[in-house]
N, C-alpha and C positions, 0 to 999 in steps of 0.2 A: 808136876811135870807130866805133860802127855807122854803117850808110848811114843807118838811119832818123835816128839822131844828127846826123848830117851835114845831111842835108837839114833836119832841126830849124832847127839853127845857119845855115842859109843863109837860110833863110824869114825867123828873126828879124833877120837883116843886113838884109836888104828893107825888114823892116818898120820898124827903125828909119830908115834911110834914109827914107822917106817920111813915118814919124810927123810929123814938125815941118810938113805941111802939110793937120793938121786929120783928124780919124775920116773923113768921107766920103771926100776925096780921096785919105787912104792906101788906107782899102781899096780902090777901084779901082785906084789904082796899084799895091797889092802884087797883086794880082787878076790884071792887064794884065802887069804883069811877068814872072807864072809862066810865065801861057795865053802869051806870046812867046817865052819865053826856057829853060823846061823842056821838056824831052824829055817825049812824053808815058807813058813808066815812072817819072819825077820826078815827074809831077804824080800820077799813081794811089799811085804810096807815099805821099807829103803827105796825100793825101784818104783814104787809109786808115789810118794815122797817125794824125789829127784826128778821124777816125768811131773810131778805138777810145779814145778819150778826150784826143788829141792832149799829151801829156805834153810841157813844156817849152815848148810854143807861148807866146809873145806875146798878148795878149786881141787885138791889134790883127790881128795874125796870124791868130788863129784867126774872127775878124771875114769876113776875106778868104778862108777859107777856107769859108764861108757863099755870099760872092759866087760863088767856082767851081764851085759846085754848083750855081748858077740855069742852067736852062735857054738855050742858045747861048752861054754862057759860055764853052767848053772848043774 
């Protein structure tokens, strides 16, 4: 498994963990999760991952992946 592989599969474990509590409140949650919990060479591969067409993402996922990109998000 590549890293970006990996990180894929981590992203989508988040996001289902949080799916069951509605689109807005996962994406912040999975949003809140990264920005705490990723290193930030974790969070720049995800967000370059997703800006090249993010392969394998979750839509919920890639939802979240929208929110990291807002300004003071990071």
């Amino acid at each position: 498994m590549s890293h970006d592989q990996r990180l894929v599969y981590m992203a989508n474990q988040i996001g289902s963990f949080f799916r069951s509590q509605g689109d807005d409140k996962a994406v912040h949650g999975i949003a809140e999760h990264i920005n705490k919990f990723w290193n930030p060479r974790m969070r720049s591969a995800i967000l370059a991952h997703w800006e090249a067409g993010g392969e394998g993402l979750n839509p919920i996922v890639r939802k979240a992946m929208t929110a990291l990109r807002k300004p003071g998000s990071h």
